[in-house]
C-alpha positions as CSV (number, residue, x, y, z in Angstrom):
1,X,4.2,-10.3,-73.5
2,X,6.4,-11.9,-76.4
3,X,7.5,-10.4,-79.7
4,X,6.1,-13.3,-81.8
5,X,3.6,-12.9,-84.2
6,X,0.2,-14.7,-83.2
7,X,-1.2,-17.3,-86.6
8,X,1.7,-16.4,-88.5
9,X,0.5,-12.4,-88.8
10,X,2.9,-9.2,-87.4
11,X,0.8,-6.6,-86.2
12,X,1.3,-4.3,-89.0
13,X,-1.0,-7.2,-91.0
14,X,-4.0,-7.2,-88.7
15,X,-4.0,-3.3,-88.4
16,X,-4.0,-3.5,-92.1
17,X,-7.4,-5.8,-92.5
18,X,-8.8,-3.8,-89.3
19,X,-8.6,-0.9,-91.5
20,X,-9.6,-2.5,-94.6
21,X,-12.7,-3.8,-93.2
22,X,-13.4,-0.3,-91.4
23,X,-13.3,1.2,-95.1
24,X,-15.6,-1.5,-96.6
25,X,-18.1,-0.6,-93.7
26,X,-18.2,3.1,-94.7
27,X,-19.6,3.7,-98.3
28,X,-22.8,5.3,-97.2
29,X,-22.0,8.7,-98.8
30,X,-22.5,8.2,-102.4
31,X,-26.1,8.5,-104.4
32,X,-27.6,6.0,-102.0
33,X,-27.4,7.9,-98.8
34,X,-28.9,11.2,-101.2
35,X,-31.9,8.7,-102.1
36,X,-32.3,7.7,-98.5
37,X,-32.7,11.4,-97.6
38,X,-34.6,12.6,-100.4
39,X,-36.7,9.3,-99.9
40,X,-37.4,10.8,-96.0
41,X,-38.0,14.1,-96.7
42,X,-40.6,13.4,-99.5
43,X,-42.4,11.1,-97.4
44,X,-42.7,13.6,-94.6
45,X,-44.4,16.3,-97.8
46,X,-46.5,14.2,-98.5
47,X,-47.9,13.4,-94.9
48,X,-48.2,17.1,-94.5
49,X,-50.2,17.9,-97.5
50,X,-52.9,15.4,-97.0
């Protein structure tokens, strides 16, 4: 294996935009993940009651 960087970009770079795309993935804990749940769980009431 060589030392070079591959396109130009060290490794410290790509880790970088690996992590920064990891982190764009993960906002499903604000209010929409609540409504998701809340949406679920009133659904399954309403099944029941009828």
């Amino acid at each position: 294996m060589n030392n070079e960087p591959v396109d130009g970009e060290t490794r410290q770079e790509r880790r970088e935009k690996r992590l920064k795309k990891k982190r764009k993935r993960m906002p499903q804990h604000g209010r929409s993940l609540v409504k998701i749940y809340m949406d679920a769980i009133l659904k399954r009431l309403k099944r029941h009651r009828l």
